[in-house]
MDAnalysis code that builds the backbone (N, CA, C; Angstrom):
import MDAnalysis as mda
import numpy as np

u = mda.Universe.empty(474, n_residues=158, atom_resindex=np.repeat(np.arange(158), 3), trajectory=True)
u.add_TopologyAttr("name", ["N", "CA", "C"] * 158)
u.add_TopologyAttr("resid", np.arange(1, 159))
u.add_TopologyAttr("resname", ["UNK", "UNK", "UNK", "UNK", "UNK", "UNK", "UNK", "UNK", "UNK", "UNK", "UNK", "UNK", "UNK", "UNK", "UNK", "UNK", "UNK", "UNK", "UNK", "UNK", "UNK", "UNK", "UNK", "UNK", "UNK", "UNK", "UNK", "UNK", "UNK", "UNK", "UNK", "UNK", "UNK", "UNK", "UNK", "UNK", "UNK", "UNK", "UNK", "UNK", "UNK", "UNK", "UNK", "UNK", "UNK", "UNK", "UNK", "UNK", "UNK", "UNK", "UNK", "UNK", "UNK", "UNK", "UNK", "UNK", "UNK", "UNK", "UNK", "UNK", "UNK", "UNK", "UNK", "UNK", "UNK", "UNK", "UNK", "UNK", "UNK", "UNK", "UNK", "UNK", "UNK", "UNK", "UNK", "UNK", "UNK", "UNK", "UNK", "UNK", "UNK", "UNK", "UNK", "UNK", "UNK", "UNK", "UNK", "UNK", "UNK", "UNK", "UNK", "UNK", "UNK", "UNK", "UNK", "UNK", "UNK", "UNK", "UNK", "UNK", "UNK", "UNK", "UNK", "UNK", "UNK", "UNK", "UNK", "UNK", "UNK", "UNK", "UNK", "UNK", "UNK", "UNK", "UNK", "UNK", "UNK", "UNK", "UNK", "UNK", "UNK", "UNK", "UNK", "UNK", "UNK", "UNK", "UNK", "UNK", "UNK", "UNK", "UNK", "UNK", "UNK", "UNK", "UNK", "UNK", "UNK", "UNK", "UNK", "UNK", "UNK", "UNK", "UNK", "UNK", "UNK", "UNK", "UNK", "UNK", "UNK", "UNK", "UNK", "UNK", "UNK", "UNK", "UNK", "UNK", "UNK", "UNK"])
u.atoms.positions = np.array([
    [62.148, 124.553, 75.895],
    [61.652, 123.411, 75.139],
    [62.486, 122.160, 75.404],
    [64.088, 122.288, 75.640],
    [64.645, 121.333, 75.362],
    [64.506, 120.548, 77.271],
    [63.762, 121.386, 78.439],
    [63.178, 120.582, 79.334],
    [62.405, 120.114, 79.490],
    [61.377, 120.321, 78.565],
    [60.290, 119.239, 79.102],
    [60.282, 118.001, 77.567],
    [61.495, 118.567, 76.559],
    [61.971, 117.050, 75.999],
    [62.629, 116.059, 77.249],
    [63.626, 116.686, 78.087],
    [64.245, 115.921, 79.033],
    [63.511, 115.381, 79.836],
    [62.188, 116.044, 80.337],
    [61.374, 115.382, 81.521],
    [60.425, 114.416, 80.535],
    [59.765, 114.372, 79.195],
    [59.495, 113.667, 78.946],
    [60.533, 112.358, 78.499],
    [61.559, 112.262, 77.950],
    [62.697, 111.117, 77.865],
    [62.676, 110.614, 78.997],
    [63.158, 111.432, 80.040],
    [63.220, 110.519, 81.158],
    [61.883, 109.898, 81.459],
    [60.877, 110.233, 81.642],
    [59.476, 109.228, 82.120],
    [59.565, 108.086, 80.968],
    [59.944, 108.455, 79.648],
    [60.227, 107.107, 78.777],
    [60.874, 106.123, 79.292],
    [62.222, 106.858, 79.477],
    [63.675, 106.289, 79.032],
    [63.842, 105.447, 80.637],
    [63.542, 106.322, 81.746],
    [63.469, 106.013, 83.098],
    [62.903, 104.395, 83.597],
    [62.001, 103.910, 83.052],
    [61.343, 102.051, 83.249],
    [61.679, 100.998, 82.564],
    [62.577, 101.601, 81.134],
    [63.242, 100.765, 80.053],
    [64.480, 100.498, 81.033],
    [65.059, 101.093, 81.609],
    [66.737, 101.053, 82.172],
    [66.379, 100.251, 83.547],
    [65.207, 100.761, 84.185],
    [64.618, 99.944, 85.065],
    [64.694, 98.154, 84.907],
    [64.057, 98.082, 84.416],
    [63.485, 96.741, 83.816],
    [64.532, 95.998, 83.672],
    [65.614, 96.252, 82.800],
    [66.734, 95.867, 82.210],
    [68.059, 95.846, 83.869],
    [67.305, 96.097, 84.975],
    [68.337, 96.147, 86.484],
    [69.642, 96.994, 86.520],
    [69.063, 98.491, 85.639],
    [70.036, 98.875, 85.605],
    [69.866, 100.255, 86.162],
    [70.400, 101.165, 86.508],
    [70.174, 102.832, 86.944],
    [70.381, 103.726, 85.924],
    [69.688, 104.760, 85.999],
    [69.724, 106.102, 84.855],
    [70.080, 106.646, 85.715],
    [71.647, 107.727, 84.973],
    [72.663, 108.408, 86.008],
    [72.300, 109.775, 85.855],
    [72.123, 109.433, 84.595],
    [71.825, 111.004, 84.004],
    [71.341, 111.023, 81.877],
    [70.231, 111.572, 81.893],
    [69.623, 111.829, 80.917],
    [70.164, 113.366, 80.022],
    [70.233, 113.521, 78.702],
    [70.902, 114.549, 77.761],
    [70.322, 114.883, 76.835],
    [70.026, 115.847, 76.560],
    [69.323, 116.464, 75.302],
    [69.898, 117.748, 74.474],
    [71.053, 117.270, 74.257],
    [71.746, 118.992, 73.308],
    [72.112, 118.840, 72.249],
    [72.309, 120.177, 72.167],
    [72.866, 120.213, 70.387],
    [74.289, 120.493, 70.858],
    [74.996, 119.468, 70.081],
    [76.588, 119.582, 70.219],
    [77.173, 120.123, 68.696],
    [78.248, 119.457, 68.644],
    [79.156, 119.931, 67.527],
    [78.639, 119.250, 66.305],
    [77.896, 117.977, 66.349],
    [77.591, 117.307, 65.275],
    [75.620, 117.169, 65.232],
    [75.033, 117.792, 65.860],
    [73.816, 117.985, 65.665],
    [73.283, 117.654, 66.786],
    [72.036, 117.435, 67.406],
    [71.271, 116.878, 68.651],
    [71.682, 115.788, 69.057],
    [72.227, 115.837, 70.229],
    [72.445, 114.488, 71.168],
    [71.225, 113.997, 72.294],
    [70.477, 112.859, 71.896],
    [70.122, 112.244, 73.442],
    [71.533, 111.081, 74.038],
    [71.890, 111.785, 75.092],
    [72.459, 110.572, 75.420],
    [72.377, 109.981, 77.080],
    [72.103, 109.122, 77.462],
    [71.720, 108.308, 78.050],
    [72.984, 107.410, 78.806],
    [73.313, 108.419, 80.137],
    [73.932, 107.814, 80.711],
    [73.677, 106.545, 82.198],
    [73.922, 105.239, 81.945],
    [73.755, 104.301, 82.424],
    [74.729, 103.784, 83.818],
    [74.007, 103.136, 84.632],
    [75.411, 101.828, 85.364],
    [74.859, 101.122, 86.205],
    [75.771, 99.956, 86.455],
    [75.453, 98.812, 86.687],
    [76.451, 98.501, 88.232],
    [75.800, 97.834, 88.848],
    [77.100, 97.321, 90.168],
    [77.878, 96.059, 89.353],
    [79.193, 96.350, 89.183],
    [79.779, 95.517, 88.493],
    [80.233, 95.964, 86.859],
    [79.740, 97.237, 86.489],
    [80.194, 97.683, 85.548],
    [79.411, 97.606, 84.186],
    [78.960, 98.415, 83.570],
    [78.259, 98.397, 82.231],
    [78.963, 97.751, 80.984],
    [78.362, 96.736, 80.264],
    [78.940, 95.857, 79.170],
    [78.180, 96.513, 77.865],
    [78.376, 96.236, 77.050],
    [78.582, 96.408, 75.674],
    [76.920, 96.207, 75.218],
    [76.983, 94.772, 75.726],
    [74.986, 94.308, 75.642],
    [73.839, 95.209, 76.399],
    [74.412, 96.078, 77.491],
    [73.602, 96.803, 78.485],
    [73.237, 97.874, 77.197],
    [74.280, 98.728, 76.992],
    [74.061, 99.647, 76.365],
    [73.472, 99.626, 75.026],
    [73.911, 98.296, 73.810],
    [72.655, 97.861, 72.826],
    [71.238, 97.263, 73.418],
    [71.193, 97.382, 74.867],
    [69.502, 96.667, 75.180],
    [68.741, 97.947, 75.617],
    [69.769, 98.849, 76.098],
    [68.908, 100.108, 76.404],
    [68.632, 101.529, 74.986],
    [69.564, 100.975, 74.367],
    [69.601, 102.042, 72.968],
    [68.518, 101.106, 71.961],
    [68.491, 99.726, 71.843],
    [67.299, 99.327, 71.175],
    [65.646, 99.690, 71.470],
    [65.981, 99.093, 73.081],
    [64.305, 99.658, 73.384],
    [64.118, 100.925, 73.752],
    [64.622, 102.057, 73.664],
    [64.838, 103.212, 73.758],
    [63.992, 104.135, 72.151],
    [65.130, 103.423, 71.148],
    [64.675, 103.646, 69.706],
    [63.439, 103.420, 69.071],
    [63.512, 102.210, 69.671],
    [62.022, 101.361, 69.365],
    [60.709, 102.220, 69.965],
    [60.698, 102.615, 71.471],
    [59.968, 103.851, 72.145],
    [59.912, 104.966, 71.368],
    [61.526, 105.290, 70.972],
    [61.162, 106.749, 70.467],
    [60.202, 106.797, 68.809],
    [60.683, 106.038, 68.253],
    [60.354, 105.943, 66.930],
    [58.316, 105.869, 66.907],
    [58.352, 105.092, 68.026],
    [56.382, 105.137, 68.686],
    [56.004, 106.585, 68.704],
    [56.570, 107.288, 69.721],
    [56.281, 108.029, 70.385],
    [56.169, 109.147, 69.809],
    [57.374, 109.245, 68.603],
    [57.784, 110.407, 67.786],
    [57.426, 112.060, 68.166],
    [58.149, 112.409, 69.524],
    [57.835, 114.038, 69.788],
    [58.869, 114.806, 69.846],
    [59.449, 114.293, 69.279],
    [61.220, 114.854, 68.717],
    [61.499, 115.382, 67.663],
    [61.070, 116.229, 67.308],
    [60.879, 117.050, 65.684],
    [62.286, 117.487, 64.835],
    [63.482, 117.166, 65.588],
    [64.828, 117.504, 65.256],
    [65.080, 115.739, 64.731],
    [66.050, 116.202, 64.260],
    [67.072, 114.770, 63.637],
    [68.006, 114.618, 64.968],
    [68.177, 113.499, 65.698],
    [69.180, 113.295, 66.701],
    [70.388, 111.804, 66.649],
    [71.109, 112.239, 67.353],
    [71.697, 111.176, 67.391],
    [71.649, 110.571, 68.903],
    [71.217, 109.248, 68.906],
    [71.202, 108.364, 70.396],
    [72.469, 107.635, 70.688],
    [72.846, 107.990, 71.994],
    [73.990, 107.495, 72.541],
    [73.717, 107.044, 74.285],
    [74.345, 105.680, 74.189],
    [73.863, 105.125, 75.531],
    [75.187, 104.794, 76.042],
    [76.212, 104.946, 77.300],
    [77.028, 105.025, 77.637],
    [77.380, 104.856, 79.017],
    [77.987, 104.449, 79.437],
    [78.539, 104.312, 81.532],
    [78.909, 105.792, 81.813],
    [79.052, 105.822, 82.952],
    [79.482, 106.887, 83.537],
    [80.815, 107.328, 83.050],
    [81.750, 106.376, 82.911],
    [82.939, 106.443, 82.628],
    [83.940, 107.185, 84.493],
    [85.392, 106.907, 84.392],
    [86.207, 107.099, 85.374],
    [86.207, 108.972, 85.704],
    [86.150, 109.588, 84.690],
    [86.435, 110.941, 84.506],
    [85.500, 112.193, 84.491],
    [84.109, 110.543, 85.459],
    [82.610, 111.856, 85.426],
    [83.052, 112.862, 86.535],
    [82.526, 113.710, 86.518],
    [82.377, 114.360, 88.062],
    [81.509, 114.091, 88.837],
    [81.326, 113.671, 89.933],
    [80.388, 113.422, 91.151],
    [79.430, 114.979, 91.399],
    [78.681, 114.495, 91.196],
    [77.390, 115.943, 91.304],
    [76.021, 115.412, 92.248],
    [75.896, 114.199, 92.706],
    [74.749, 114.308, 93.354],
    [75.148, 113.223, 94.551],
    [74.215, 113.055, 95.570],
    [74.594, 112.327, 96.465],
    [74.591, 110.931, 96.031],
    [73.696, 110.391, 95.170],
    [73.777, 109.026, 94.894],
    [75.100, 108.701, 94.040],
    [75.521, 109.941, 93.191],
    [77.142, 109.621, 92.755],
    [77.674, 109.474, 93.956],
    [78.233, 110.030, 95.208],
    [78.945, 109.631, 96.446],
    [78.660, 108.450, 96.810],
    [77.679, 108.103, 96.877],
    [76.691, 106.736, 97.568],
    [77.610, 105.692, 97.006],
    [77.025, 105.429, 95.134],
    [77.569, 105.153, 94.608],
    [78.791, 104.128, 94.582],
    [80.095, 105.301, 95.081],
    [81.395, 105.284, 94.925],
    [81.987, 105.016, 96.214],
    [80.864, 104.406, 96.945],
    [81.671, 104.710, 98.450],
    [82.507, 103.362, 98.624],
    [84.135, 103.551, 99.438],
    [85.315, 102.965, 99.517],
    [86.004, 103.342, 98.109],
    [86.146, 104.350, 97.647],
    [86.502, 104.536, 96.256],
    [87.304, 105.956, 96.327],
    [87.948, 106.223, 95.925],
    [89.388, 106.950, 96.002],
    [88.725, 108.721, 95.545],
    [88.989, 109.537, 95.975],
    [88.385, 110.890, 95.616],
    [89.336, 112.128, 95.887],
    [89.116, 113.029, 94.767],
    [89.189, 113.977, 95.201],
    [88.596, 115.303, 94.703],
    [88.086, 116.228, 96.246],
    [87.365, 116.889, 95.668],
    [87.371, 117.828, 96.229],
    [86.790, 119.397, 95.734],
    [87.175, 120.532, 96.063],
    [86.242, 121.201, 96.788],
    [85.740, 121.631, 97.988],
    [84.984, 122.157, 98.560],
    [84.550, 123.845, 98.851],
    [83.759, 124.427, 98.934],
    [83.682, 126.265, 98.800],
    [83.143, 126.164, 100.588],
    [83.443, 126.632, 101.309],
    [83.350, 127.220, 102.522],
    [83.158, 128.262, 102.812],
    [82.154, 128.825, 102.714],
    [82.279, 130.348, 102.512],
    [83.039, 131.230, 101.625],
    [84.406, 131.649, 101.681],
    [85.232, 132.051, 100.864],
    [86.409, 131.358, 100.946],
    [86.413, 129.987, 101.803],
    [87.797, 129.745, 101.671],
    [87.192, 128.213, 100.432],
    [88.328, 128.036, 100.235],
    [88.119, 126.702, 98.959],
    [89.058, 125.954, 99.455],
    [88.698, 124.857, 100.028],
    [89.433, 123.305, 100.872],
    [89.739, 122.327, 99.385],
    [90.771, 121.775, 99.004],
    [91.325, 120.397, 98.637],
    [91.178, 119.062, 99.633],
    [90.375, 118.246, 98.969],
    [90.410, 117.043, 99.938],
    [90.861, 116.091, 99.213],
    [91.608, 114.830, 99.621],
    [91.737, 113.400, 98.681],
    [91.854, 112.736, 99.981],
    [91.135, 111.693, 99.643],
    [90.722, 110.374, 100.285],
    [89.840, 109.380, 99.978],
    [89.543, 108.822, 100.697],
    [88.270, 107.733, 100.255],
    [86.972, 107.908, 101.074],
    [86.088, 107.862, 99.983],
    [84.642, 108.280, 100.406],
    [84.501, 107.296, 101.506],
    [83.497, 107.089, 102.620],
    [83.532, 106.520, 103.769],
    [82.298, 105.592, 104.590],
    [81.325, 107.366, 104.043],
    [79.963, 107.250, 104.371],
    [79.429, 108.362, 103.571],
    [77.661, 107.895, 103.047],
    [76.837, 108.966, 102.387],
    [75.404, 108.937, 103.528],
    [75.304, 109.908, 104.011],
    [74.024, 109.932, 104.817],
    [72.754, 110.811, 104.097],
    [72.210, 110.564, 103.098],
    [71.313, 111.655, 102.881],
    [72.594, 112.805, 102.055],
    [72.800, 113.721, 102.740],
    [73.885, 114.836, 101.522],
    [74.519, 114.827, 102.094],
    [75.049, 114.150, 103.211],
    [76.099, 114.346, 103.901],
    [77.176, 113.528, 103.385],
    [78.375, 114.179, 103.238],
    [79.349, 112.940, 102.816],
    [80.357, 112.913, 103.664],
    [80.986, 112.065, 103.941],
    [82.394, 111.547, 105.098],
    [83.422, 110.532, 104.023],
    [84.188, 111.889, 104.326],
    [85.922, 111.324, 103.132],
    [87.016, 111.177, 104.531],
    [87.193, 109.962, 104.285],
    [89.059, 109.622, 105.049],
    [89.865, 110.377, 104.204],
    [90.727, 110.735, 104.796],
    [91.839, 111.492, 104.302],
    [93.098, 110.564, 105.287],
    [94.269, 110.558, 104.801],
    [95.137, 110.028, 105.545],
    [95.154, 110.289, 107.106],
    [94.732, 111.585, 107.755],
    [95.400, 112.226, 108.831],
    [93.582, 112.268, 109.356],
    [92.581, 112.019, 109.033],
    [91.403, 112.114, 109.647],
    [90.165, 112.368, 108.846],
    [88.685, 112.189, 109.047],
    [87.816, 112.098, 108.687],
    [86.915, 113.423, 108.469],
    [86.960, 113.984, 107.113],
    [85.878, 115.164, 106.986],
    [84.628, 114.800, 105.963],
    [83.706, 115.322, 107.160],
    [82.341, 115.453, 106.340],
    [81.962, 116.867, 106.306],
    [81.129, 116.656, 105.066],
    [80.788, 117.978, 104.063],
    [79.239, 117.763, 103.611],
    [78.412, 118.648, 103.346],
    [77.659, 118.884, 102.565],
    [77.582, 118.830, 100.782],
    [76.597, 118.266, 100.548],
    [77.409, 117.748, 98.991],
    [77.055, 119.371, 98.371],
    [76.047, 120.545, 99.068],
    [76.164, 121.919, 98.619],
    [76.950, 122.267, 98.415],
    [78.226, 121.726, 99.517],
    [79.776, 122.612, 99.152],
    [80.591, 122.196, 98.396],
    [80.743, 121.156, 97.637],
    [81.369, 120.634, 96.574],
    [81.048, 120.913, 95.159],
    [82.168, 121.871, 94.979],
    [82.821, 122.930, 93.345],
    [83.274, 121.558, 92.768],
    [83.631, 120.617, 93.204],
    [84.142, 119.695, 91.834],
    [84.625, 118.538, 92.743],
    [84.399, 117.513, 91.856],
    [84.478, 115.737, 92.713],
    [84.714, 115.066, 91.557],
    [85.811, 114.286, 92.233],
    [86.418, 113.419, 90.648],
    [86.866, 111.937, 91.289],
    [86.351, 111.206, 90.845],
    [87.433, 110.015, 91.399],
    [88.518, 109.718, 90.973],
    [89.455, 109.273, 91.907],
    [91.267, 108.947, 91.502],
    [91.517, 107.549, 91.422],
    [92.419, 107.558, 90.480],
    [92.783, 105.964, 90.294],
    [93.891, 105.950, 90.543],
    [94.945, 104.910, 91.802],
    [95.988, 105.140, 91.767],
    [96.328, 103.865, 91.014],
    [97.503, 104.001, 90.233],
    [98.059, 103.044, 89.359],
    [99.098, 102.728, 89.533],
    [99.715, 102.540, 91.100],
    [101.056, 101.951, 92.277],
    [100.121, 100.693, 92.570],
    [99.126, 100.550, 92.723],
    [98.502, 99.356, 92.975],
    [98.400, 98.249, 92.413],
    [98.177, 98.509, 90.535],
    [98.226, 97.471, 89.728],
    [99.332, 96.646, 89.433],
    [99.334, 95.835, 89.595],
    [100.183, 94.911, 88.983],
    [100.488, 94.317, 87.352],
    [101.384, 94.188, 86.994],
    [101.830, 93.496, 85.869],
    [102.368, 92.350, 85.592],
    [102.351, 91.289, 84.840],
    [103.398, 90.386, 84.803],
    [103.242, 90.319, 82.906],
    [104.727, 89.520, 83.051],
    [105.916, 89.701, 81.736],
    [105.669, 88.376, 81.093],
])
């Protein structure tokens, strides 16, 4: 039941985020610790603001409250990807490309560590620099993808 709530949200939720020039990363429908969550993850080139997420949770509400095929009490939450998503599809690589990574690959039975910077996304193919040379992978073989922030880069002043 709780997929074809998701496939219907998304055909909702999917032309509202549109419209507004923004991408749907990923759509949610569970019961968590505090009752039913839709939540509605968003982003923007240049980063999701505060107004993105009240323009997509208004006309969202406004839809659902029409539409009413949600027979549970929920709570709506509209949100960015945030630094600490995991990369799960090729358009997350796409995405992120020149952007710092690291991620764990399954090879049959052996399990590779990579860190570098994403490079190129071809379709599922992905190409990470690594200091010492260039590996591409299948995004099939990636157990876990995280982006890294190094924080030797930032600067401060006093």
């Amino acid at each position: 039941m709780a997929e074809t709530i998701v496939e219907k949200l998304t055909l909702l939720v999917g032309p509202i985020v549109e419209d507004l020039h923004l991408e749907l990363v990923e759509l949610l429908y569970r019961k968590e610790q505090h009752g039913w969550v839709i939540r509605i993850i968003i982003y923007a080139e240049g980063g999701i603001t505060l107004e993105h997420c009240q323009s997509v949770s208004r006309e969202v509400s406004y839809l659902l409250d029409v539409e009413d095929f949600i027979d549970k009490k929920y709570h709506l939450e509209v949100t960015s990807p945030g630094l600490d998503r995991p990369l799960t599809t090729p358009r997350d690589f796409e995405r992120n490309v020149g952007k710092k990574i690291k991620v764990t690959l399954v090879d049959g039975d052996e399990v590779i560590s990579v860190s570098g910077t994403i490079v190129k996304v071809d379709g599922e193919d992905i190409a990470v620099r690594t200091e010492s040379e260039e590996i591409e992978f299948h995004c099939t073989e990636v157990k876990k993808a995280k982006l890294t922030v190094d924080f030797s880069k930032s600067s401060t002043s006093r």
